[in-house]
N, C-alpha and C positions, 0 to 999 in steps of 0.2 A: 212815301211809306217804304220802312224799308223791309225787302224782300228775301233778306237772307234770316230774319225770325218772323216768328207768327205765332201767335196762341192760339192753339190749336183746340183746346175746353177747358171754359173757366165753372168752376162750382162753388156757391154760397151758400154756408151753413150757418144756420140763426146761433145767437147767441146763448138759446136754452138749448142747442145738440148737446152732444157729445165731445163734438169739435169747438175747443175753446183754447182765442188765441193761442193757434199753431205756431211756435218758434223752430221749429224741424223737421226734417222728414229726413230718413236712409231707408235702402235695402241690401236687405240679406235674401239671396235667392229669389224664390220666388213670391217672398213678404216683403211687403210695405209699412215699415213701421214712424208715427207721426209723434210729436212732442209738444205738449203746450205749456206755456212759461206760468200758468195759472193751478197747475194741476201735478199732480206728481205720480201717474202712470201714463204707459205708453198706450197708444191707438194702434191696433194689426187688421192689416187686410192685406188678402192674396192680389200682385200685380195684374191676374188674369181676370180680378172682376174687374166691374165697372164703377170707378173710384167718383161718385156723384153725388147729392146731398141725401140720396136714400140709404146711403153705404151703412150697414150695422158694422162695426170694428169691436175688434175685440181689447179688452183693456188689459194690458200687463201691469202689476203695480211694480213702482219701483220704490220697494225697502230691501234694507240688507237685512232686516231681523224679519222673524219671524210672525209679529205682531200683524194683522192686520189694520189695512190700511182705509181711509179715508180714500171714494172716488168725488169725491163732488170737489166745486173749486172754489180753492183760498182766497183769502184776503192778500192786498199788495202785500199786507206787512208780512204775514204770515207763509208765504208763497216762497218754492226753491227758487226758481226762479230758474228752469233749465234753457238757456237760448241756444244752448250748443248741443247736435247729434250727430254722428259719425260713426263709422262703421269701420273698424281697425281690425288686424289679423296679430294674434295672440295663440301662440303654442298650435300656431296652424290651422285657429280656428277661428269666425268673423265673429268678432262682437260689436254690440253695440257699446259706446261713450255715450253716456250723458251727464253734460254739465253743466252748471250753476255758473252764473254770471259775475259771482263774488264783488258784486257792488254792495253787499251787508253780510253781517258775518253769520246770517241761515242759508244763504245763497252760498258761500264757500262748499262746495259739494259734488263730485266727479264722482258716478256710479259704472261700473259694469255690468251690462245685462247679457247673458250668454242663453242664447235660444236653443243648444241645444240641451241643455238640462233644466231654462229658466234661474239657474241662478243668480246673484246680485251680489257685486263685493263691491267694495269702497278702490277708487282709483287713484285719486289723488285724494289728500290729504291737506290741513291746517297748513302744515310748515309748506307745503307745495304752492298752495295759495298766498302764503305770506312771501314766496320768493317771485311772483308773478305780478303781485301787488307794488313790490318794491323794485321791477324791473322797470329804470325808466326806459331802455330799449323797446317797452313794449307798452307803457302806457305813455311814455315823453313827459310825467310828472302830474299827468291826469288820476284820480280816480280810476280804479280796475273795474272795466267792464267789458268778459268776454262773451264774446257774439257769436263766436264760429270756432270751428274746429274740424282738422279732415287728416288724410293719411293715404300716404302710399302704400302703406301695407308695413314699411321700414322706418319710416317718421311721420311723428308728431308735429303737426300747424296748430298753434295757437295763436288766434285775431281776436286784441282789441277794438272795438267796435271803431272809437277815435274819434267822433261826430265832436265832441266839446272842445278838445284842443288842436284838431285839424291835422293829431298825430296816430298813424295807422300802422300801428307797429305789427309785428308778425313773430314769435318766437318757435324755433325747431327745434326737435327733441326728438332723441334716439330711440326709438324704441324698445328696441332689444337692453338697451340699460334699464329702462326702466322698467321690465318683464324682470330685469333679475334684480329686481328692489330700489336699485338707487333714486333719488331724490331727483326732478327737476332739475334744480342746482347743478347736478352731477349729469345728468344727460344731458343736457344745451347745448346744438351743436352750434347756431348761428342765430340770429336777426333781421330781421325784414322791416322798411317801409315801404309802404304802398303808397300810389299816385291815386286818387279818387277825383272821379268826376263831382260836379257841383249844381244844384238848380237855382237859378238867382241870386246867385250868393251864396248862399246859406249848404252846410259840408253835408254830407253824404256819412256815413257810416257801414263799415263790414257789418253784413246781417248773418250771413252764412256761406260754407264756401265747402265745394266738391271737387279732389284732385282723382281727375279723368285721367287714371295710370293708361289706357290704352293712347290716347294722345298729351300723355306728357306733359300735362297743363292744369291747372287749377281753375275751375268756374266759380264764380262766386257771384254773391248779390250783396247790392249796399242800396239800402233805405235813408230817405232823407225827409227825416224828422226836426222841427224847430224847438227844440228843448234843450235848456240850458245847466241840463244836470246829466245824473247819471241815473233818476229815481221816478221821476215825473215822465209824462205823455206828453205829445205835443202835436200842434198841425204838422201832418205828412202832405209830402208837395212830390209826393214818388219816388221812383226804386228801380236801379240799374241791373242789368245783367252784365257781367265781367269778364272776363277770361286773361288772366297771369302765368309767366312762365314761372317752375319752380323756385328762379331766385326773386320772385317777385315782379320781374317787369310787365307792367298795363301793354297788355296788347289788343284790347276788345272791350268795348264798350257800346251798349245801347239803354238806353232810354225805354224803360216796356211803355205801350202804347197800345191803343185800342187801332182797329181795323180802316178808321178813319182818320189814324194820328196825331190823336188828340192824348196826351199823355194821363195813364190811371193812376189815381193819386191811394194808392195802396202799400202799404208797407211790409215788402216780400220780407220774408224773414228765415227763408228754408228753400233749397235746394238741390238737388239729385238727380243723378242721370237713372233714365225710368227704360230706356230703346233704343238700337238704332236702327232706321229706317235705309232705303237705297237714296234717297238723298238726301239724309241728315241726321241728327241726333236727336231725342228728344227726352227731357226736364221736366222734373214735378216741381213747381215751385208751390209753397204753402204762404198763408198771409196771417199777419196778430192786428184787427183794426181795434184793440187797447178799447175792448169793451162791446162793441158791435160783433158785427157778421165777420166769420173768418172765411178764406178761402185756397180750394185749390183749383191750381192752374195745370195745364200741361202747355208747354213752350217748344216750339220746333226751331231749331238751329240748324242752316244749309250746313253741307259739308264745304262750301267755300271760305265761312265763318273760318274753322280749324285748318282748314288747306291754306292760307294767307298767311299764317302763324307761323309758317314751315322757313326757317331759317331766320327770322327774327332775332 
């Protein structure tokens, strides 16, 4: 077993909660906000309670109009489909990203939620999504389907999930260009592929990913799903925890595992740095079991984990 993680508390929320297939989690402060790929408002809870299947969260809707919204959950077809949350810094303030997975074109859809007035504008755009679709940089000629997204504060990471064509593309984007209007197209600074682990064969997939600006590093999670599209479910055979240097390089990988090391066949799909402890860090990871029970996790990572990392 290995000794440098540990799951530290696992929680499972039935499928009639509130909690329905979780695709996200970030924080702002001292809130916790979660995202499901079924639903089109956000889950809020303070990091000082006790985040467990009792937890009442409070829901944000995300519309940019003023229309009242629908809380209950969508059909696949009818679904945004948000797989991606991030927490970016804008005019010096944290917001939240969330976005659409632009596998159909109701899913083309990148919102901002700004907590400190609650308001909601539109992030990206048609043409933004048309240039991301058509980067084979970043889907390698797959179907677009993005899974993750995170930020230094100064760039944008965009991740192709990749699981179909076993291509894990990565796109960067300026921020600051894009704060003063310009287009994707126009702020691109570079390209990434990623090395992903595999279980029996069969690829792995970026699920979500968190650049750890105090250590310089990008954590991420890749679920490994046997589905041969970009639209359908599939048996989960489990779900890595990651850690990449900003130009991309695999430097950390595990296999999450129960206590007996026996691998959990769950499909992480969200992850966030929640603490850090005197000997190590610790991760809310979230789960979408695509119709069942969702869950969250808390994951402890020694500081040996990031200390090995140091001159890579």
């Amino acid at each position: 077993m290995n000794t440098a993680i540990k799951i530290l508390e696992r929680f499972v929320f039935s499928q009639d909660s509130d909690v329905s297939a979780l695709s996200g989690v970030a924080c702002i402060g001292d809130d916790v906000y979660f995202i499901g790929d079924d639903v089109r408002y956000l889950l809020k809870t303070n990091r000082n309670n006790n985040i467990d299947g009792a937890t009442v969260f409070e829901k944000v809707p995300l519309s940019e109009s003023s229309e009242q919204i629908s809380f209950s959950v969508l059909s696949k077809a009818k679904k945004p489909d948000f797989e991606a949350l991030s927490c970016i810094t804008l005019d010096g303030q944290q917001q939240l990203l969330v976005m659409g997975s632009g596998s159909t074109e109701n899913r083309k859809q990148a919102l901002l939620y700004n907590p400190s007035n609650n308001q909601i504008s539109i992030f990206l755009d048609a043409v933004d999504y048309h240039f991301l679709e058509n980067s084979v940089e970043l889907t390698g000629g797959a179907e677009l389907n993005i899974e993750a997204i995170c930020s230094d504060h100064h760039h944008l990471y965009i991740f192709q999930r990749g699981n179909i064509n076993r291509h894990h593309g990565v796109l960067v984007f300026d921020l600051a260009e894009i704060q003063a209007g310009k287009s994707l197209e126009n702020a691109f600074i570079n390209s990434l592929n990623l090395n992903l682990p595999e279980i029996e064969g069969a690829a792995s997939g970026i699920s979500d990913a968190y650049f750890f600006v105090d250590k310089n590093l990008i954590a991420a999670t890749a679920a490994v799903e046997q589905t041969l599209n970009t639209y359908d479910d599939g048996d989960v055979l489990g779900s890595f925890i990651l850690l990449f240097s900003p130009d991309g390089k695999a430097l950390f990988s595990h296999l999450i595992q129960d206590e007996d090391g026996k691998t959990l066949a769950i499909k992480v799909e969200g992850i966030t740095w929640l603490e850090s402890r005197s000997d190590g860090e610790v991760f809310l990871l979230v789960t979408d079991s695509d119709g069942g029970d969702s869950e969250i996790l808390k994951v402890w990572l020694a500081h040996s984990v990031f200390e090995n990392q140091k001159g890579k």
